[in-house]
ROSE-4610 file (N, C-alpha, C; in Angstrom, 1 decimal, always signed):
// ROSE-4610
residu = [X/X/X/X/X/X/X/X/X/X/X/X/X/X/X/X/X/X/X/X/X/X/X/X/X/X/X/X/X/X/X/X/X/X/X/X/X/X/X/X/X/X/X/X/X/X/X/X/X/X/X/X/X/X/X/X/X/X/X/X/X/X/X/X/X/X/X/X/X/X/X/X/X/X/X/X/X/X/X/X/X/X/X/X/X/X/X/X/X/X/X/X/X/X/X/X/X/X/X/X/X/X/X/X/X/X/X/X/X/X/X/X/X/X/X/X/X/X/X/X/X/X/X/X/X/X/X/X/X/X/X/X/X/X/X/X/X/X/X/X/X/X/X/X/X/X/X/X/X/X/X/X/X/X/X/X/X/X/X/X/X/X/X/X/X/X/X/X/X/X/X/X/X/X/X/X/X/X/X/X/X/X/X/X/X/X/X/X/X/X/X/X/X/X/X/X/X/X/X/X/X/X/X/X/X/X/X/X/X/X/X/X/X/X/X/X/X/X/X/X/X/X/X/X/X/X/X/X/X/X/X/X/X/X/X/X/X/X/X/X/X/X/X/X/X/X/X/X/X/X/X/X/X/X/X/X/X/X/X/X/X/X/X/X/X/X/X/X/X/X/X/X/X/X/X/X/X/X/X/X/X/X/X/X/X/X/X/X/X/X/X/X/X/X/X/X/X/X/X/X/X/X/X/X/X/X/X/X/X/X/X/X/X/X/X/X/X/X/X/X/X/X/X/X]
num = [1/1/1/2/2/2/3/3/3/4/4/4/5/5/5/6/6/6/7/7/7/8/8/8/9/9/9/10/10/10/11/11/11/12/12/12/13/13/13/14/14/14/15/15/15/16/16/16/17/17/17/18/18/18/19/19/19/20/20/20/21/21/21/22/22/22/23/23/23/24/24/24/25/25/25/26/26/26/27/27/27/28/28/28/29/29/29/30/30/30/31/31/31/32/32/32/33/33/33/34/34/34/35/35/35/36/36/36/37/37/37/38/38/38/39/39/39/40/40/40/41/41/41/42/42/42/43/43/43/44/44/44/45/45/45/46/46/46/47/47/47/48/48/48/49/49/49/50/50/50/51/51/51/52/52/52/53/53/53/54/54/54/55/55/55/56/56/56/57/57/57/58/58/58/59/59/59/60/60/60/61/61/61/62/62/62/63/63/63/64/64/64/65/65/65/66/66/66/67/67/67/68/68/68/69/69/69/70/70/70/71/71/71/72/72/72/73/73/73/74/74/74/75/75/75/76/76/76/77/77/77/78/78/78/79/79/79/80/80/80/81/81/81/82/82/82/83/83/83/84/84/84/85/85/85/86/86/86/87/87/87/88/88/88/89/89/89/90/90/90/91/91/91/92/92/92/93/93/93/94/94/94/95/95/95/96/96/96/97/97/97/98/98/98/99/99/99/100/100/100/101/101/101/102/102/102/103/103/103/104/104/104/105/105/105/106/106/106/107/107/107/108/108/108]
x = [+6.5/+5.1/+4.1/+2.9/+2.4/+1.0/+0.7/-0.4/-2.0/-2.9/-3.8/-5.0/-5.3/-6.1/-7.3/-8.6/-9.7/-10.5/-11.4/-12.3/-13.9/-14.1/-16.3/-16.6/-17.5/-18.0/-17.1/-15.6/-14.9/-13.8/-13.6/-12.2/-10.9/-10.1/-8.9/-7.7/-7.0/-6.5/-5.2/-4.5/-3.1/-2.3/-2.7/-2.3/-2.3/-3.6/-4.3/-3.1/-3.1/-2.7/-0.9/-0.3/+0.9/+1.1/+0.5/+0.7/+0.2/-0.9/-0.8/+0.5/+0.8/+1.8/+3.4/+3.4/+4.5/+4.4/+2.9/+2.6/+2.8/+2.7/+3.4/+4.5/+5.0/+6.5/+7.4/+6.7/+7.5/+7.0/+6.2/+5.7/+6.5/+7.0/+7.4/+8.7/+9.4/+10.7/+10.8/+9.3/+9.9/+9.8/+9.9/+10.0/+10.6/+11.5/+12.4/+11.3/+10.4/+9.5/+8.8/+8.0/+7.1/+5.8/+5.1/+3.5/+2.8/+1.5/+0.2/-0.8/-0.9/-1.6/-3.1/-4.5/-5.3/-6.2/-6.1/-6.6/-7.8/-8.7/-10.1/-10.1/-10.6/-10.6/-12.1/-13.3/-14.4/-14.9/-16.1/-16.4/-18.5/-18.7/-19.4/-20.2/-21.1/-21.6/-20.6/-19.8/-18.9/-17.6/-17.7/-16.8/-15.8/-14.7/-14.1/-13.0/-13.4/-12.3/-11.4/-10.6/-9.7/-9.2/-9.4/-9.3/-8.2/-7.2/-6.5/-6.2/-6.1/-6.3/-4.4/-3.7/-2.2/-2.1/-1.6/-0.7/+0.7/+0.8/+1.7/+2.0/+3.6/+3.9/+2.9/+2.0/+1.3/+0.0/+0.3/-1.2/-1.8/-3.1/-3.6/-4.0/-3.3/-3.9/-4.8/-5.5/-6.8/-6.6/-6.7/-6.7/-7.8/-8.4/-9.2/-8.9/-9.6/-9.3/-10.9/-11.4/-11.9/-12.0/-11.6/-11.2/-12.2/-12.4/-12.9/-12.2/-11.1/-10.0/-9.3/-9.1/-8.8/-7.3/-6.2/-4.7/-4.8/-5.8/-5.7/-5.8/-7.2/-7.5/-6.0/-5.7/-4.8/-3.5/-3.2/-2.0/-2.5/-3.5/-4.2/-4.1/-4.1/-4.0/-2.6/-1.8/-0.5/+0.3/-0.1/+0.4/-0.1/-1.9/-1.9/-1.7/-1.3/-0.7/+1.0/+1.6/+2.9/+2.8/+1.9/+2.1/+1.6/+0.6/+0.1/+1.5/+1.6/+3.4/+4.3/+4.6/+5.6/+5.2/+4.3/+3.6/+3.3/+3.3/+2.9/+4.9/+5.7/+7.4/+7.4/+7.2/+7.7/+6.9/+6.0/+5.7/+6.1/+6.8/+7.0/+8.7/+9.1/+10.2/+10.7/+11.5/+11.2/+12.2/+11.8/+12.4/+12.8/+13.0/+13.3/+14.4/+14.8/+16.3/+17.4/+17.2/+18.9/+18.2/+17.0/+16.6/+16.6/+16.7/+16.8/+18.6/+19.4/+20.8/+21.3/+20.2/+20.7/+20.4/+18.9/+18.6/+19.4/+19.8/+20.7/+22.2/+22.6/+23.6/+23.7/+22.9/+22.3/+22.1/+21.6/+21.8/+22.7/+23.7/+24.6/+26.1]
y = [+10.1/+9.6/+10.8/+11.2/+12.4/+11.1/+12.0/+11.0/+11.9/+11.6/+12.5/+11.4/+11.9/+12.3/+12.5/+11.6/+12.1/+11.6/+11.7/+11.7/+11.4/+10.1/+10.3/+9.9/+10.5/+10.8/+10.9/+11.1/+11.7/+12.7/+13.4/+14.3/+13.2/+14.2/+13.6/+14.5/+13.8/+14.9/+14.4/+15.6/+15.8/+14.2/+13.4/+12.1/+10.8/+10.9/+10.1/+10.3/+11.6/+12.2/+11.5/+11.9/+11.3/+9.6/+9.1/+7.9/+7.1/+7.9/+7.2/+7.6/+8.4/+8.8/+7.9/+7.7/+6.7/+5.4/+5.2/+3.8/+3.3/+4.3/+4.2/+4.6/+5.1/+5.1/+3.8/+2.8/+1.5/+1.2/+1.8/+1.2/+2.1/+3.5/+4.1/+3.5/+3.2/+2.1/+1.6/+1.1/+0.1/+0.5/+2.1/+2.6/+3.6/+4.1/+5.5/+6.6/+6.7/+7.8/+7.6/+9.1/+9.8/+8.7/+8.3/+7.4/+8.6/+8.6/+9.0/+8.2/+8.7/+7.5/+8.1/+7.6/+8.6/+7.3/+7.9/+7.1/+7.4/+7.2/+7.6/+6.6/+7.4/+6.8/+7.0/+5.6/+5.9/+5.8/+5.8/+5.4/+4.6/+3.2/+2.9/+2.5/+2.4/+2.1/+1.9/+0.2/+0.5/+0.0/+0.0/-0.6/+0.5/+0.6/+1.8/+1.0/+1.8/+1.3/+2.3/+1.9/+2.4/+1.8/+3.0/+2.3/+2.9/+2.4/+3.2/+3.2/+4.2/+4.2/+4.1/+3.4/+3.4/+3.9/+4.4/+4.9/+4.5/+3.1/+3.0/+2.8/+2.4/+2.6/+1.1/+1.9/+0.4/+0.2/+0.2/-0.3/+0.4/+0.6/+1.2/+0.5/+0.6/-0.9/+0.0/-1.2/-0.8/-1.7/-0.7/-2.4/-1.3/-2.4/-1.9/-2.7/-2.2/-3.0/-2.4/-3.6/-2.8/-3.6/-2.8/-3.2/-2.7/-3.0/-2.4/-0.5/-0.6/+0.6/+0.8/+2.5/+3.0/+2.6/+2.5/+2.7/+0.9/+0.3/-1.5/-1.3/-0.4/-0.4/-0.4/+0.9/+1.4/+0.5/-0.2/-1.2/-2.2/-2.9/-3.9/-3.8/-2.1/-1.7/-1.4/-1.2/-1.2/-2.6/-3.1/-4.8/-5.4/-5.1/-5.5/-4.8/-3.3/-2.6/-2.8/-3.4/-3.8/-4.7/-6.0/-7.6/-6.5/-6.1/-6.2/-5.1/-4.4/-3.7/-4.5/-5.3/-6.0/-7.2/-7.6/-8.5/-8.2/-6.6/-6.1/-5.6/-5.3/-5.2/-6.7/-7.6/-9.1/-9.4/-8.9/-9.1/-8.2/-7.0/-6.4/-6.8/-7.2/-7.8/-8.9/-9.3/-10.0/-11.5/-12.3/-13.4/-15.0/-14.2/-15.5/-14.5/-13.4/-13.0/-14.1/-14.8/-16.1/-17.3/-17.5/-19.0/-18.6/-17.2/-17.6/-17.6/-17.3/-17.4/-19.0/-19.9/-21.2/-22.0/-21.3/-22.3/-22.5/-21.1/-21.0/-21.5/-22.0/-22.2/-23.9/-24.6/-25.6/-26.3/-25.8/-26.6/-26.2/-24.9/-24.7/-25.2]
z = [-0.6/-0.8/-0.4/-1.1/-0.8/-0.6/+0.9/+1.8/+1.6/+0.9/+1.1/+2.1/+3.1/+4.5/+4.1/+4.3/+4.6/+5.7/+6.4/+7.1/+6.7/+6.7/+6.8/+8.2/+8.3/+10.1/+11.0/+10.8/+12.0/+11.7/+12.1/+12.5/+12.4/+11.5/+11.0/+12.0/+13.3/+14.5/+14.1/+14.2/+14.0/+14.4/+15.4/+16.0/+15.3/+14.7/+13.3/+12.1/+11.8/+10.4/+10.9/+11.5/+12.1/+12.0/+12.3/+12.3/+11.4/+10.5/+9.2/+8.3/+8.5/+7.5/+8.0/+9.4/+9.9/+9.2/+9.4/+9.1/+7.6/+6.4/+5.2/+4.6/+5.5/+5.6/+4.7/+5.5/+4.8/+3.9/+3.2/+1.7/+0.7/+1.0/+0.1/-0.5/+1.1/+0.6/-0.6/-0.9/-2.0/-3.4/-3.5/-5.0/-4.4/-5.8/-6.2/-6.0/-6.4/-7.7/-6.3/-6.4/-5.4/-5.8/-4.7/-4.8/-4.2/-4.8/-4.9/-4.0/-2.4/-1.5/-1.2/-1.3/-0.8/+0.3/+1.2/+2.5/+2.9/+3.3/+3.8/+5.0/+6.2/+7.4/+7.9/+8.3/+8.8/+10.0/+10.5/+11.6/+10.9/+10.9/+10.7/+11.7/+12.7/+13.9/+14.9/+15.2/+16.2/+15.5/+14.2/+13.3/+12.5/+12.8/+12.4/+11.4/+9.9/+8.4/+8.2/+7.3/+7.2/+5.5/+4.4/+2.9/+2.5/+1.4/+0.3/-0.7/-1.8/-3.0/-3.8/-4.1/-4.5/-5.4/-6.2/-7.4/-7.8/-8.1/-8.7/-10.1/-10.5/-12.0/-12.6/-13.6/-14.5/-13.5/-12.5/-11.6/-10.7/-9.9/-9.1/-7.9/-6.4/-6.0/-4.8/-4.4/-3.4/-2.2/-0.8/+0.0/+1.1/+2.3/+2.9/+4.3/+5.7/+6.4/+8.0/+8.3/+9.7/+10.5/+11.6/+13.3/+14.0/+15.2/+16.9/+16.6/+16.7/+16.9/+15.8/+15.7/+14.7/+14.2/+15.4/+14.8/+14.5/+14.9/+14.9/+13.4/+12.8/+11.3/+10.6/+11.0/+10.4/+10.0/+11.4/+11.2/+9.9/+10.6/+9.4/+8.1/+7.5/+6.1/+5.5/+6.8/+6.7/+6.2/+6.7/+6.4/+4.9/+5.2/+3.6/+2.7/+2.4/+1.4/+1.3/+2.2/+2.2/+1.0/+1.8/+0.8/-0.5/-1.2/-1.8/-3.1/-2.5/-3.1/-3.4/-2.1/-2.5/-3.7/-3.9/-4.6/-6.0/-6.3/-7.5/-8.1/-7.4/-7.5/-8.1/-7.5/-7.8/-9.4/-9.8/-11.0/-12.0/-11.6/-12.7/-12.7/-12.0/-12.8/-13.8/-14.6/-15.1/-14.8/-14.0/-13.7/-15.0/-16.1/-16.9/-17.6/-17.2/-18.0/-18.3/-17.1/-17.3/-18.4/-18.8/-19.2/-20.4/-21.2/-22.6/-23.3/-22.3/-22.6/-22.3/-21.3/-20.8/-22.0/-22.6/-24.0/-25.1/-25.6/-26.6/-26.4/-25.0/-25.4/-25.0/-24.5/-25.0/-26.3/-27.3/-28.7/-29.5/-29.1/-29.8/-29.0]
């Protein structure tokens, strides 16, 4: 997974950049093929976000998240880019392969 890093109103420290890249770790899991991640990390008065941009096969997904604290953001977007993966996997398969072999052999 190639992690692209940015920063508005704060420095992106070696500590940040590590542990976001830990923290999607487990999303790459769930494809073969290299993902396209671009993260933007902010600082809004005392409200710090944390957004990202997915690349996957057929879709583009978006998730966002803001906390008190940065790695709290960070976890937060971790979880809902997990569901939101695993949720876009579960549709692209196709779950009615067995029901058109059960029909046809049904009237015949």
């Amino acid at each position: 997974m190639r992690i692209d890093i940015n920063g508005h109103q704060m420095e992106i420290t070696p500590a940040l950049r590590d542990y976001v890249q830990d923290k999607f770790a487990r999303v790459a899991r769930h494809f073969d093929h290299p993902l396209d991640a671009r993260v933007i990390l902010s600082v809004d008065k005392l409200d710090k976000k944390a957004e990202v941009t997915l690349s996957t096969p057929g879709k583009t997904l978006h998730a966002e998240s803001v906390a008190p604290d940065m790695y709290a953001a960070i976890d937060l977007l971790a979880d809902k880019l997990d569901r939101l993966v695993v949720k876009q996997k579960e549709k692209m398969t196709d779950h009615h392969r067995g029901a058109s072999s059960a029909r046809s052999d049904s009237f015949g």
